[in-house]
PyMOL Python script that loads the backbone (N, CA, C, O; Angstrom):
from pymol import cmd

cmd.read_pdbstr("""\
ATOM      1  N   UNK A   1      26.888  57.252 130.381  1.00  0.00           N
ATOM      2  CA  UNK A   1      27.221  57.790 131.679  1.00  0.00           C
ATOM      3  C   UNK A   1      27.940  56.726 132.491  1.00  0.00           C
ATOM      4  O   UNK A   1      27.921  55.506 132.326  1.00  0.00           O
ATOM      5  N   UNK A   2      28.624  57.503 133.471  1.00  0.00           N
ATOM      6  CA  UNK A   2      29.464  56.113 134.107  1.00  0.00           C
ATOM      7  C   UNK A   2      30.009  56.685 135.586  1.00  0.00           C
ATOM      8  O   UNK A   2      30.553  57.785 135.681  1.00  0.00           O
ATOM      9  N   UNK A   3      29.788  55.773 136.747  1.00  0.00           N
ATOM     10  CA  UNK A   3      30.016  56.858 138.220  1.00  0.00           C
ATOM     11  C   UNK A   3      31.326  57.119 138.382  1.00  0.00           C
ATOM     12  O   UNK A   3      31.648  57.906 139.272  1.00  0.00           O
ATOM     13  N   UNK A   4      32.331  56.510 137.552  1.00  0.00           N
ATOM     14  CA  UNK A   4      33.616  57.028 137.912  1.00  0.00           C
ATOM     15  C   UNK A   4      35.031  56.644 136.602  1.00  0.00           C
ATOM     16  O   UNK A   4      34.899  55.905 135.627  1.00  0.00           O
ATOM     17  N   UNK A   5      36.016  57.243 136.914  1.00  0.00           N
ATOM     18  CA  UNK A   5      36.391  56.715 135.857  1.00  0.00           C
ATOM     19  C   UNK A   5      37.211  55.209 135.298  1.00  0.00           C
ATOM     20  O   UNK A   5      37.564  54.892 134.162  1.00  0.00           O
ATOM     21  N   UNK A   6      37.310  54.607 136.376  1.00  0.00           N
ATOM     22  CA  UNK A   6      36.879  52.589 136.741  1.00  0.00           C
ATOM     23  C   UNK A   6      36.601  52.550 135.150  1.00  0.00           C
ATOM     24  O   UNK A   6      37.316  52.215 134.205  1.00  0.00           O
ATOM     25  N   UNK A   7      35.337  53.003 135.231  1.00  0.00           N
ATOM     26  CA  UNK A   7      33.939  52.571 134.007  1.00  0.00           C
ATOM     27  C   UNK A   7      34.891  53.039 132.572  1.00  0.00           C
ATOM     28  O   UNK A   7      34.426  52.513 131.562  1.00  0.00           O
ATOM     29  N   UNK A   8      35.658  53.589 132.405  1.00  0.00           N
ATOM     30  CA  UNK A   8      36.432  53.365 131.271  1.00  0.00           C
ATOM     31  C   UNK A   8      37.329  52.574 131.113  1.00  0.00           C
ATOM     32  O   UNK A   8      37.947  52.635 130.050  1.00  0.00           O
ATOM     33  N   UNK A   9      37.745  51.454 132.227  1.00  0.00           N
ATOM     34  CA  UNK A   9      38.977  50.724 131.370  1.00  0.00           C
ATOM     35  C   UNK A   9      38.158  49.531 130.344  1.00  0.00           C
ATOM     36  O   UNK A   9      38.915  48.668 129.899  1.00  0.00           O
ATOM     37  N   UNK A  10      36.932  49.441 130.009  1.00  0.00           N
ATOM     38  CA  UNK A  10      36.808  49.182 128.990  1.00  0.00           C
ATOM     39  C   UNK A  10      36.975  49.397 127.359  1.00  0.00           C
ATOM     40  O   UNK A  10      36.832  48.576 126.453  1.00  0.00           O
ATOM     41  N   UNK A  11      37.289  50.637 127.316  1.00  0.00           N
ATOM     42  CA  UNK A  11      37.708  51.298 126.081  1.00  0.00           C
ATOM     43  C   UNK A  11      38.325  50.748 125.426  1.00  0.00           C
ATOM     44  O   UNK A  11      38.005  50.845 124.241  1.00  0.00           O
ATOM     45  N   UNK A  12      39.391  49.972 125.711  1.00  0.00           N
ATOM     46  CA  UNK A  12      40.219  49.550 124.433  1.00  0.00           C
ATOM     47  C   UNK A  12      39.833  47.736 124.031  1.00  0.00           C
ATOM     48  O   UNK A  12      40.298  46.987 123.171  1.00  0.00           O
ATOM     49  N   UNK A  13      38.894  47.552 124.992  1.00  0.00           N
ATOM     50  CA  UNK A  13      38.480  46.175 124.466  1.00  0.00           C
ATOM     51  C   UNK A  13      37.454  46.578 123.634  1.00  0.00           C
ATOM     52  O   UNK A  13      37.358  45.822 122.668  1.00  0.00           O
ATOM     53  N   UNK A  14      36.169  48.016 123.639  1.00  0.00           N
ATOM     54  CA  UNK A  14      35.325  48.330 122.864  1.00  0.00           C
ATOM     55  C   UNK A  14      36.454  48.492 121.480  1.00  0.00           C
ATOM     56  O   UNK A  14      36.179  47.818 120.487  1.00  0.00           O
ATOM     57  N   UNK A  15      37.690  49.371 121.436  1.00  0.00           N
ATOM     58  CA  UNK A  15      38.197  49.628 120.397  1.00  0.00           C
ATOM     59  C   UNK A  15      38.705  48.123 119.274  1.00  0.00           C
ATOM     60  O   UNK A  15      38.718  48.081 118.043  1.00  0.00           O
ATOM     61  N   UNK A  16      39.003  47.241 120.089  1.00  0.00           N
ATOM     62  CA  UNK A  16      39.642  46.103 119.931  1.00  0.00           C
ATOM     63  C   UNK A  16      38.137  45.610 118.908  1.00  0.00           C
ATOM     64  O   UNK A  16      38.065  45.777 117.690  1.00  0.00           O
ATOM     65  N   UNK A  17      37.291  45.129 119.586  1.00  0.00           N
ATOM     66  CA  UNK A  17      35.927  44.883 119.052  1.00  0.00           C
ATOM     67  C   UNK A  17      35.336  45.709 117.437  1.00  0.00           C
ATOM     68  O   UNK A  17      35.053  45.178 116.363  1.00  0.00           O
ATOM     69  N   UNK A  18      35.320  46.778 117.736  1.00  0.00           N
ATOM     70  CA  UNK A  18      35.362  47.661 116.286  1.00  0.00           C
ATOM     71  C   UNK A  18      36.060  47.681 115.570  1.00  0.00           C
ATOM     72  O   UNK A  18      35.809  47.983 114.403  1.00  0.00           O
ATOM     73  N   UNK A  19      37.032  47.413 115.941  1.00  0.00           N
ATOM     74  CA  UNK A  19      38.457  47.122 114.790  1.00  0.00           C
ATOM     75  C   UNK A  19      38.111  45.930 114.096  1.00  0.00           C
ATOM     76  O   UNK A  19      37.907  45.988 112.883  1.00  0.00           O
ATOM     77  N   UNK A  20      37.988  44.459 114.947  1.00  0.00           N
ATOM     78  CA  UNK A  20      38.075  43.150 114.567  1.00  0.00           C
ATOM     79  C   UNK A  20      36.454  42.900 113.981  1.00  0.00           C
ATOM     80  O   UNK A  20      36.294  42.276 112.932  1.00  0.00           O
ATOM     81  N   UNK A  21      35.544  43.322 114.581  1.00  0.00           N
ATOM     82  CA  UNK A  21      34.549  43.200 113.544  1.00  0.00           C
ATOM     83  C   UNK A  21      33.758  44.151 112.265  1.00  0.00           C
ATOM     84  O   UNK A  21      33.096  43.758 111.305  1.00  0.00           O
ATOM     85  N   UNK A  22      34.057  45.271 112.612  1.00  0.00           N
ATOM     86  CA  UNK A  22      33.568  46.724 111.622  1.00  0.00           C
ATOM     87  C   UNK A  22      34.388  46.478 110.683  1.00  0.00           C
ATOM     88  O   UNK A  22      34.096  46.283 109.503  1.00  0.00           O
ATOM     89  N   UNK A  23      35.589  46.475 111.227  1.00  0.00           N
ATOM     90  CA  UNK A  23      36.744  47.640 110.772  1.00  0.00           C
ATOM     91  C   UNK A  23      36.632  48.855 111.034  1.00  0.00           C
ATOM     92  O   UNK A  23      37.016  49.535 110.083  1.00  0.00           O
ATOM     93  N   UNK A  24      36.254  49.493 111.959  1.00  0.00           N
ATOM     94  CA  UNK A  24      36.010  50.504 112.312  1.00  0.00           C
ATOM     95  C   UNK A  24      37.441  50.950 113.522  1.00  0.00           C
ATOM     96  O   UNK A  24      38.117  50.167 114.190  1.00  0.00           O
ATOM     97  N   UNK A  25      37.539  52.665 113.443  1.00  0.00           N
ATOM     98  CA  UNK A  25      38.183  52.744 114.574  1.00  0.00           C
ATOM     99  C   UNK A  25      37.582  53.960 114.782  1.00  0.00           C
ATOM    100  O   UNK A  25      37.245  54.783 113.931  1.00  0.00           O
ATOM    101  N   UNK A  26      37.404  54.043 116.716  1.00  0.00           N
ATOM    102  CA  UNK A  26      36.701  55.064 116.963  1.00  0.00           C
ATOM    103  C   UNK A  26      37.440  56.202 117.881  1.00  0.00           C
ATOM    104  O   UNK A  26      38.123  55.762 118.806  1.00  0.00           O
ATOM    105  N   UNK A  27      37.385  57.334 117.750  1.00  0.00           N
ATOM    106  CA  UNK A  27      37.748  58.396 118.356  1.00  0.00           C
ATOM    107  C   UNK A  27      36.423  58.647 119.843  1.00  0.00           C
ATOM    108  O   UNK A  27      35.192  58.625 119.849  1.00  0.00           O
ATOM    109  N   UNK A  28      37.379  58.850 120.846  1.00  0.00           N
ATOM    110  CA  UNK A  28      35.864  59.130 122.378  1.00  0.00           C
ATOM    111  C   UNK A  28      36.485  60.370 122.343  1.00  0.00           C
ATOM    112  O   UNK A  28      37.699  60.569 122.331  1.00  0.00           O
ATOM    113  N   UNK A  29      35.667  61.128 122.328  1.00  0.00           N
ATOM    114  CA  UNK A  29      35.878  62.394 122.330  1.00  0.00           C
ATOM    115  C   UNK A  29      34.949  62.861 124.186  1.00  0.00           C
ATOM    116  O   UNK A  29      34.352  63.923 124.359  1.00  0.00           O
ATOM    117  N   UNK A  30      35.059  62.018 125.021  1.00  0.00           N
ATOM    118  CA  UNK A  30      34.784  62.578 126.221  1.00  0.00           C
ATOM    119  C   UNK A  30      33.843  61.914 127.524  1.00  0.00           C
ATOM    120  O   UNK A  30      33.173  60.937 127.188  1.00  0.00           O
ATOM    121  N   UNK A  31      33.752  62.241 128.631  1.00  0.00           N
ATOM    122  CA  UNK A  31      33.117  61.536 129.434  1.00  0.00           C
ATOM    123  C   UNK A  31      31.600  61.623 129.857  1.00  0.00           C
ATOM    124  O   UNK A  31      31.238  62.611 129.217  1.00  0.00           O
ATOM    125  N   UNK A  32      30.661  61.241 130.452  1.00  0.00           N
ATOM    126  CA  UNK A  32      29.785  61.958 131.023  1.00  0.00           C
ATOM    127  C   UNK A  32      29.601  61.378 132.439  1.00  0.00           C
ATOM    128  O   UNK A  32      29.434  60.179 132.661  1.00  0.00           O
ATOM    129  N   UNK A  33      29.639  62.183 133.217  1.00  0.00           N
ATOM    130  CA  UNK A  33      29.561  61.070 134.970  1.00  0.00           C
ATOM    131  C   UNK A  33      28.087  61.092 134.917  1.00  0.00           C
ATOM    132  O   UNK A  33      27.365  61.584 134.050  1.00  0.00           O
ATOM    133  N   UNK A  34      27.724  60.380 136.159  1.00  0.00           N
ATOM    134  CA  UNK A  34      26.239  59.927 136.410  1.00  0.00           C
ATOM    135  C   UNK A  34      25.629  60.856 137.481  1.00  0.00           C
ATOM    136  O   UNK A  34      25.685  60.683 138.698  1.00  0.00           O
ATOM    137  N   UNK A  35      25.060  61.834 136.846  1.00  0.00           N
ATOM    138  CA  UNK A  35      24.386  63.135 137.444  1.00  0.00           C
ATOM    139  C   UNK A  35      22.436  62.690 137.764  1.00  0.00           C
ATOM    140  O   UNK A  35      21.643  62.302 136.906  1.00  0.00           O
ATOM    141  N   UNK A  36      22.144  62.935 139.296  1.00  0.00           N
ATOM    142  CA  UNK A  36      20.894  62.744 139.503  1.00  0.00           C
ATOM    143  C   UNK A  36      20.126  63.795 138.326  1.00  0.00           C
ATOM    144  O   UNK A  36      19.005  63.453 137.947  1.00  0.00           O
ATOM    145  N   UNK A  37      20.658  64.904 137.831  1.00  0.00           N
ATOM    146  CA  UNK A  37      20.269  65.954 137.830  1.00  0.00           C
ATOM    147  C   UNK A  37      19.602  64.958 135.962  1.00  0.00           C
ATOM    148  O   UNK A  37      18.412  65.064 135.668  1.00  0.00           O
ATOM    149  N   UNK A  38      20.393  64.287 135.190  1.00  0.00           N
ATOM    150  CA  UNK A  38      19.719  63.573 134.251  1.00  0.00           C
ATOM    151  C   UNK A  38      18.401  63.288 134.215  1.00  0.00           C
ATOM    152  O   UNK A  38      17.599  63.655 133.356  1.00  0.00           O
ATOM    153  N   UNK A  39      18.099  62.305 135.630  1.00  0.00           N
ATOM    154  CA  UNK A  39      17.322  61.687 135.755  1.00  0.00           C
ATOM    155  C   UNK A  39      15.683  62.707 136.364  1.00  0.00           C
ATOM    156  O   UNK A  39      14.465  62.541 136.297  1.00  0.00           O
ATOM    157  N   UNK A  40      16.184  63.254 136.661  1.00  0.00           N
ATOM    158  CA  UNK A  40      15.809  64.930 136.970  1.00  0.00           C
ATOM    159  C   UNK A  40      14.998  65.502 136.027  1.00  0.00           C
ATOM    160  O   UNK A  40      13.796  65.766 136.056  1.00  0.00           O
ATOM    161  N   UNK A  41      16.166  65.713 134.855  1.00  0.00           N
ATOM    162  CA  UNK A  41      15.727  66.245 133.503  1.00  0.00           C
ATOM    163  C   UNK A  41      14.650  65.211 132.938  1.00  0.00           C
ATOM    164  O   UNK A  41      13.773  65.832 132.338  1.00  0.00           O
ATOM    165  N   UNK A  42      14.455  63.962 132.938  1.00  0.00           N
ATOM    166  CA  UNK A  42      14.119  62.974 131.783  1.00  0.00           C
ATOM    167  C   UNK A  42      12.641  62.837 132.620  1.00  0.00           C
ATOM    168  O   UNK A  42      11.614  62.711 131.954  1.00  0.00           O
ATOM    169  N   UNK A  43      12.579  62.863 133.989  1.00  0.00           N
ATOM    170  CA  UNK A  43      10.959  63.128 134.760  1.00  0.00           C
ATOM    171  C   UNK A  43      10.089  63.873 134.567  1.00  0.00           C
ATOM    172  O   UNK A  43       8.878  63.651 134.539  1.00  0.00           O
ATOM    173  N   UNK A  44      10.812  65.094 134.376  1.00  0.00           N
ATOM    174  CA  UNK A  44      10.497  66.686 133.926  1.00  0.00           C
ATOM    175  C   UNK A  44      10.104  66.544 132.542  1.00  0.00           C
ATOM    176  O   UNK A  44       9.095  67.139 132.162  1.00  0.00           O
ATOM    177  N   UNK A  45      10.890  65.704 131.599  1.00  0.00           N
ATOM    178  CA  UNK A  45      10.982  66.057 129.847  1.00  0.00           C
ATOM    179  C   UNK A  45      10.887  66.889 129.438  1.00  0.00           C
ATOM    180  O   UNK A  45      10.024  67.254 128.640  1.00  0.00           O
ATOM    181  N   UNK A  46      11.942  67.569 129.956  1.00  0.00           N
ATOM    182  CA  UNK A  46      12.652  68.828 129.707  1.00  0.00           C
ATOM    183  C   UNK A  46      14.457  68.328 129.580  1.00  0.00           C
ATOM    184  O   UNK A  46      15.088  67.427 130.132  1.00  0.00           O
ATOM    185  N   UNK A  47      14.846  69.384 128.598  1.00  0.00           N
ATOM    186  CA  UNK A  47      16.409  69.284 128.059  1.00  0.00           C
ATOM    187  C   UNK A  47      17.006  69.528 129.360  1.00  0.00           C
ATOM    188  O   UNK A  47      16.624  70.489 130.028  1.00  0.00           O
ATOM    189  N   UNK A  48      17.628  68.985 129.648  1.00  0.00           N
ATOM    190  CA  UNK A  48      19.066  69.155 130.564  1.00  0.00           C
ATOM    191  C   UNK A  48      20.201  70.407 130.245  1.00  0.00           C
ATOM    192  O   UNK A  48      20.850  71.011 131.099  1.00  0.00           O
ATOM    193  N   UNK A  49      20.233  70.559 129.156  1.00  0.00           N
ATOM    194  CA  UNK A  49      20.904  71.927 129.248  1.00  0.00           C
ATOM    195  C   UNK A  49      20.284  73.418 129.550  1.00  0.00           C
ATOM    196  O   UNK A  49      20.833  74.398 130.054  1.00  0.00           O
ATOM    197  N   UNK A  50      18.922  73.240 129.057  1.00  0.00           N
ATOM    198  CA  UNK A  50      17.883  74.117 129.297  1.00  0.00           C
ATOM    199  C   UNK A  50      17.949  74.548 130.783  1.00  0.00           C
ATOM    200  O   UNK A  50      18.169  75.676 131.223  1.00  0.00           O
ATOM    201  N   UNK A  51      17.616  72.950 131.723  1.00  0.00           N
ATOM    202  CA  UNK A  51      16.833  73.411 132.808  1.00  0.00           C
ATOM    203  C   UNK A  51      18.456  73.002 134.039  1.00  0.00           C
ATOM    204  O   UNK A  51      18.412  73.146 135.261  1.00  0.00           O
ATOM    205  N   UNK A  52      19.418  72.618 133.430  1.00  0.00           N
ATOM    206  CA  UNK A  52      20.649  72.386 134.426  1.00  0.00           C
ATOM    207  C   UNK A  52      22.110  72.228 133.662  1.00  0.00           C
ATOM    208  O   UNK A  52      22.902  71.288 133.598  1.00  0.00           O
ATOM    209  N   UNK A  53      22.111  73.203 133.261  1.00  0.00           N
ATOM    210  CA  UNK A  53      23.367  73.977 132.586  1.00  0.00           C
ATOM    211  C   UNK A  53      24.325  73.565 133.336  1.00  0.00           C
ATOM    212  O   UNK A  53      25.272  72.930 132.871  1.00  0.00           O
ATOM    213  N   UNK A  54      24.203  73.890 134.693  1.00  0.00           N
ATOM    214  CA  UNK A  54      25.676  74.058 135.214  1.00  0.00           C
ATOM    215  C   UNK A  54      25.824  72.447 136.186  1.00  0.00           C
ATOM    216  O   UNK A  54      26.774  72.200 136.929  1.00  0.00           O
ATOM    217  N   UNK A  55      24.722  71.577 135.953  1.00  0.00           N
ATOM    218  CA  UNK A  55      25.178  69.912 136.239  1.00  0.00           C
ATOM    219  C   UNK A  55      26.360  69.768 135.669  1.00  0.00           C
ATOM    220  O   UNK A  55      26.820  70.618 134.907  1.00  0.00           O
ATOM    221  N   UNK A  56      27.046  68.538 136.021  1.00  0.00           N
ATOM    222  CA  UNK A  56      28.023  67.855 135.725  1.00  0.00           C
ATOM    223  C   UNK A  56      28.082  67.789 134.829  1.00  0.00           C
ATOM    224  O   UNK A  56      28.934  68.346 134.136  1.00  0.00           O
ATOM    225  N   UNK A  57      26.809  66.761 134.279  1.00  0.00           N
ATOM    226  CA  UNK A  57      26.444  66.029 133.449  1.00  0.00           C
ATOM    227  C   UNK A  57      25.999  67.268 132.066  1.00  0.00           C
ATOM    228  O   UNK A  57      25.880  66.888 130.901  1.00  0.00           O
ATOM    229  N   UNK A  58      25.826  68.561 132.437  1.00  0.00           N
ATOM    230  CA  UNK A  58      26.016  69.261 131.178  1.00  0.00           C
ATOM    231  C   UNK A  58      26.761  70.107 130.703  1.00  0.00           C
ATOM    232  O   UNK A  58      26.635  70.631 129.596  1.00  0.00           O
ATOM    233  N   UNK A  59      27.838  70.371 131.727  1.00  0.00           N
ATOM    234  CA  UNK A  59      28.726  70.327 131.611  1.00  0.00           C
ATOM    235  C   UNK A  59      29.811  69.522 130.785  1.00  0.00           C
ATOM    236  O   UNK A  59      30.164  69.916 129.673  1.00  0.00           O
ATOM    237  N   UNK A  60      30.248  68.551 131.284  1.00  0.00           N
ATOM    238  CA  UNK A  60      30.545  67.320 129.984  1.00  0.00           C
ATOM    239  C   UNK A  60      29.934  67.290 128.715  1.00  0.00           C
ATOM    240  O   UNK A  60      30.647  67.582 127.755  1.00  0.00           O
ATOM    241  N   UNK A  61      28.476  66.924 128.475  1.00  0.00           N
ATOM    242  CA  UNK A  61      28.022  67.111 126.978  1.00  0.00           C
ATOM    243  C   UNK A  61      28.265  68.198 126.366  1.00  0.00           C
ATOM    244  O   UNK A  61      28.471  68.123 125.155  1.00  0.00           O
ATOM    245  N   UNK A  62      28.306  69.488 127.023  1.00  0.00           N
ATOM    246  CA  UNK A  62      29.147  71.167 126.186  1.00  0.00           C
ATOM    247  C   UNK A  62      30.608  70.793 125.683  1.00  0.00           C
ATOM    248  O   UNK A  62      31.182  71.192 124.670  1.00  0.00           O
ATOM    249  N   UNK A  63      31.032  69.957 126.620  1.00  0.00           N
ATOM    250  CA  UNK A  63      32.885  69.775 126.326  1.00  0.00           C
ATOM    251  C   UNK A  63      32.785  68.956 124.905  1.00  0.00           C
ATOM    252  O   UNK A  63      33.236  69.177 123.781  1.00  0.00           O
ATOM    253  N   UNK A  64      31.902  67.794 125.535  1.00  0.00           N
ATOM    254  CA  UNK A  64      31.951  66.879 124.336  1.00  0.00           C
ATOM    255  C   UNK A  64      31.805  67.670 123.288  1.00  0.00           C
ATOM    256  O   UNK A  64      32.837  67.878 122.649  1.00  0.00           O
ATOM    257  N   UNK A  65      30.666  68.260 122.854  1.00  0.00           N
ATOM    258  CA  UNK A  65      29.708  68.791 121.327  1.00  0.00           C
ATOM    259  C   UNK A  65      31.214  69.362 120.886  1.00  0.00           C
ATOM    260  O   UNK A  65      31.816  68.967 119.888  1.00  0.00           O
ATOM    261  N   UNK A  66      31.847  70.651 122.088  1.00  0.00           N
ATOM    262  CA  UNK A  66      33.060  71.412 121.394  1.00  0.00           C
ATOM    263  C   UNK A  66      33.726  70.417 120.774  1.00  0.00           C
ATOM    264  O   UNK A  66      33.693  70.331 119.546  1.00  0.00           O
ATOM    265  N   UNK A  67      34.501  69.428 121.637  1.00  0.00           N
ATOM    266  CA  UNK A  67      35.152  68.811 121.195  1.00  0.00           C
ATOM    267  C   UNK A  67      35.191  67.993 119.788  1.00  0.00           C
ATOM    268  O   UNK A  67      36.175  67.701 119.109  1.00  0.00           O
ATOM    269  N   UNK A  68      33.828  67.718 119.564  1.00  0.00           N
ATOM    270  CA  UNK A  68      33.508  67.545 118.020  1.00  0.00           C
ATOM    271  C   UNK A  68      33.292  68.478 117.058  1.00  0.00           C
ATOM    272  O   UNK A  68      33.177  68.123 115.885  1.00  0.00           O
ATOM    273  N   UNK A  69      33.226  69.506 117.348  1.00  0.00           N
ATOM    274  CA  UNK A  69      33.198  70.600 116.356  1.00  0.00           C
ATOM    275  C   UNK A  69      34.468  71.082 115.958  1.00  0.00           C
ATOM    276  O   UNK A  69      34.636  71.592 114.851  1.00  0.00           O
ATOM    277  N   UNK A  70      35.726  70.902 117.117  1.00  0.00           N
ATOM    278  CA  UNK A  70      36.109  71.272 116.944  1.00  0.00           C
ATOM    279  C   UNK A  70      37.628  70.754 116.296  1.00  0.00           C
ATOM    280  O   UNK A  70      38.580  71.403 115.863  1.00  0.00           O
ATOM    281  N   UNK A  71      37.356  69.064 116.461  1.00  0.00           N
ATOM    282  CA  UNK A  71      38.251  67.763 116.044  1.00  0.00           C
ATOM    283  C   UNK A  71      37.854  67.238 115.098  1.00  0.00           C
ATOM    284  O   UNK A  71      38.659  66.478 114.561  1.00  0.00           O
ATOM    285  N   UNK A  72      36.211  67.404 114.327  1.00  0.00           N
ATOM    286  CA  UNK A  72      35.604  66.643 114.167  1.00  0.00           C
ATOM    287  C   UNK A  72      36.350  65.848 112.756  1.00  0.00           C
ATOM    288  O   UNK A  72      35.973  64.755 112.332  1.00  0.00           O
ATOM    289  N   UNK A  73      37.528  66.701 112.136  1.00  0.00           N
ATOM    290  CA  UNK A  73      38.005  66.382 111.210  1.00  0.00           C
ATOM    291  C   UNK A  73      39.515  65.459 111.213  1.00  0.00           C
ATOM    292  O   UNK A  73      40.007  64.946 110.208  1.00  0.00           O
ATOM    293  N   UNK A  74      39.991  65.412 112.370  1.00  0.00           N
ATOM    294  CA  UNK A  74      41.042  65.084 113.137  1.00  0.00           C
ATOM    295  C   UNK A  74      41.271  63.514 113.130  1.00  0.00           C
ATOM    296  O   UNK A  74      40.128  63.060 113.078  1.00  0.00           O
ATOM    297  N   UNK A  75      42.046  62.595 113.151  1.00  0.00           N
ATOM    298  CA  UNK A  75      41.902  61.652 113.974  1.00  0.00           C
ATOM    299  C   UNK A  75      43.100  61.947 115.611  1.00  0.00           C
ATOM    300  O   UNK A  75      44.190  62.509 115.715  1.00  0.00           O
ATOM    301  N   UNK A  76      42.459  61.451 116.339  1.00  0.00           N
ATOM    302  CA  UNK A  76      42.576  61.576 117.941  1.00  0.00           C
ATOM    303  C   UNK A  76      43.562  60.311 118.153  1.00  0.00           C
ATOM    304  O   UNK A  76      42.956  59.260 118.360  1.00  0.00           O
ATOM    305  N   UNK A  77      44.979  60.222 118.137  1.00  0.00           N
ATOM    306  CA  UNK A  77      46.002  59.053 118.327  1.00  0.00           C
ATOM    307  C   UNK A  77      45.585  58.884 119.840  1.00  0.00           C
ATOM    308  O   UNK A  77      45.449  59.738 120.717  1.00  0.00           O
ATOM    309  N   UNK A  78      45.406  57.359 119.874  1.00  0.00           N
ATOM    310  CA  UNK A  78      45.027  56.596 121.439  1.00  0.00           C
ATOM    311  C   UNK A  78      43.819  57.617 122.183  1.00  0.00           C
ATOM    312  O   UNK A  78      43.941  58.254 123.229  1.00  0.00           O
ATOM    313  N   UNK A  79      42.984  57.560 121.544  1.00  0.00           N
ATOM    314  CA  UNK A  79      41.850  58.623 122.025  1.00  0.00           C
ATOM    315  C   UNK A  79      41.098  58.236 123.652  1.00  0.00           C
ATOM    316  O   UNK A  79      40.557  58.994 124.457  1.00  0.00           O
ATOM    317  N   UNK A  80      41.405  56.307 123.722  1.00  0.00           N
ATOM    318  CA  UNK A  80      40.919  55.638 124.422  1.00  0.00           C
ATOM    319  C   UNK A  80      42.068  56.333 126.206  1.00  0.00           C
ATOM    320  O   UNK A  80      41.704  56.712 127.319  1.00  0.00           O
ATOM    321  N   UNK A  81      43.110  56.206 125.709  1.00  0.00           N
ATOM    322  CA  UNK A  81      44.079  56.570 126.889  1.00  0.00           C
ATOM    323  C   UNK A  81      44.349  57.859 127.528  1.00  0.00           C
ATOM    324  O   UNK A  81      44.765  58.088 128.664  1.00  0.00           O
ATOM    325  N   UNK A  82      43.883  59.031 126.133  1.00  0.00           N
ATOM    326  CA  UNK A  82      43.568  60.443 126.650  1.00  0.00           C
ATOM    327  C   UNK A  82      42.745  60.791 127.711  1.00  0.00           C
ATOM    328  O   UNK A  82      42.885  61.549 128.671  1.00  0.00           O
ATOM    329  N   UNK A  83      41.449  59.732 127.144  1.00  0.00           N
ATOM    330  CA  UNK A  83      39.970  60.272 127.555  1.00  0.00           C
ATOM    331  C   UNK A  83      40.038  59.639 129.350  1.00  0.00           C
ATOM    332  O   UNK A  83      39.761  60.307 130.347  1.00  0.00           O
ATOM    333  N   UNK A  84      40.582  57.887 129.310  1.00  0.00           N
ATOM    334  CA  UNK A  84      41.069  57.897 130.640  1.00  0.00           C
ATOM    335  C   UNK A  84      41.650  58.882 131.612  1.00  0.00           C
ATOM    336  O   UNK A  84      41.074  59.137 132.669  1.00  0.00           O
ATOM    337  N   UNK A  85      42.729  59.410 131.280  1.00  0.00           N
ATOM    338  CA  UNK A  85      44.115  59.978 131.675  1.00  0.00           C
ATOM    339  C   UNK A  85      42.980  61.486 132.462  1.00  0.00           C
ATOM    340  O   UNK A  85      42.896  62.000 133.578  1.00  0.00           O
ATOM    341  N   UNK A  86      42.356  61.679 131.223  1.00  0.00           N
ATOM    342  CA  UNK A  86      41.755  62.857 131.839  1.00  0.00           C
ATOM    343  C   UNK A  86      41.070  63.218 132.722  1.00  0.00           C
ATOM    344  O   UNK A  86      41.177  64.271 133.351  1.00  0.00           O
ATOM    345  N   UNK A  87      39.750  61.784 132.956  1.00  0.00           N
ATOM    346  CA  UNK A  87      39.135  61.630 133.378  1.00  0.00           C
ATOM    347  C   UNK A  87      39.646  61.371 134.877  1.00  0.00           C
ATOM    348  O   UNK A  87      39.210  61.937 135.880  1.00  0.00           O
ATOM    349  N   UNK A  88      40.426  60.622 134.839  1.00  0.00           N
ATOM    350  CA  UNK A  88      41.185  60.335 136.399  1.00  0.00           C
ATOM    351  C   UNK A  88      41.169  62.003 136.790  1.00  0.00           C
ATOM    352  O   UNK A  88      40.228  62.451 137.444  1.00  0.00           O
ATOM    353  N   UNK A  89      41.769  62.475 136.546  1.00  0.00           N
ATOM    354  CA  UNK A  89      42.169  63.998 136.581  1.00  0.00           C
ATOM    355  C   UNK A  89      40.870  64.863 137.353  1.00  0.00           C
ATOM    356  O   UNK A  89      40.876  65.556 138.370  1.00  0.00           O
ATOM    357  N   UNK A  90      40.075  64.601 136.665  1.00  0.00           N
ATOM    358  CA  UNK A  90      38.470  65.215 136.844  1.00  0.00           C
ATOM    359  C   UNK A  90      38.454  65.036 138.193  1.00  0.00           C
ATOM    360  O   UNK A  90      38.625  65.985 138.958  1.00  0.00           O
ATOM    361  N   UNK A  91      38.174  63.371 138.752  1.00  0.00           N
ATOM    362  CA  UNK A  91      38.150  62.639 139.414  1.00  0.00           C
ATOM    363  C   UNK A  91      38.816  62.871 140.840  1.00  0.00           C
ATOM    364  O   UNK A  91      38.279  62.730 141.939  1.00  0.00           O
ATOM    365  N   UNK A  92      40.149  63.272 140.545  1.00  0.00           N
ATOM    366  CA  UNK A  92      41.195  63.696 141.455  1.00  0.00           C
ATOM    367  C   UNK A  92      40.852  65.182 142.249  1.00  0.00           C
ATOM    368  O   UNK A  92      41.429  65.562 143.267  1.00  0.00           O
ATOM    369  N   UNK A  93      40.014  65.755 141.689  1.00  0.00           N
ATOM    370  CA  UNK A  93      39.709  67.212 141.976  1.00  0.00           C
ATOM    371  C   UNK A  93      38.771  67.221 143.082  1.00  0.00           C
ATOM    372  O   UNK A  93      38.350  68.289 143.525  1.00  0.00           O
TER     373      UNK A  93
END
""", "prot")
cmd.dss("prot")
cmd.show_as("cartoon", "prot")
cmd.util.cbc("prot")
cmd.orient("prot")
């Protein structure tokens, strides 16, 4: 989770990092902002989609899951600069 989308210009130093030590390269398939309504859920221990569907915050994890179901076979070119780009976007609204 992250309060804004600031909290991603780390992405391509995480990508940089997985590359140079894994060998790994990773696809972000999405954001999650920082919803009280989490912290909400995790007091309760109760699921967050269950009991706050229409939070932010589960909102985003629905996008995400699609988004892997539905890429999951894909690779995502500059996945790091999409997921920014978009996120500003969100942000802007």
């Amino acid at each position: 989770m992250a309060i804004d989308a600031d909290d991603l210009r780390s992405l391509r130093e995480i990508d940089r990092t997985l590359a140079a030590t894994l060998s790994l390269q990773c696809d972000h398939f999405g954001f999650v902002p920082n919803d009280a309504c989490v912290r909400e859920s995790i007091r309760q221990g109760k699921p967050l989609l269950s009991t706050q569907p229409d939070s932010a915050a589960a909102k985003a994890i629905t996008r995400i899951a699609r988004r892997i179901v539905r890429l999951w076979d894909e690779t995502i070119e500059d996945s790091a600069s999409l997921l920014l780009r978009d996120t500003q976007k969100a942000y802007e609204k």
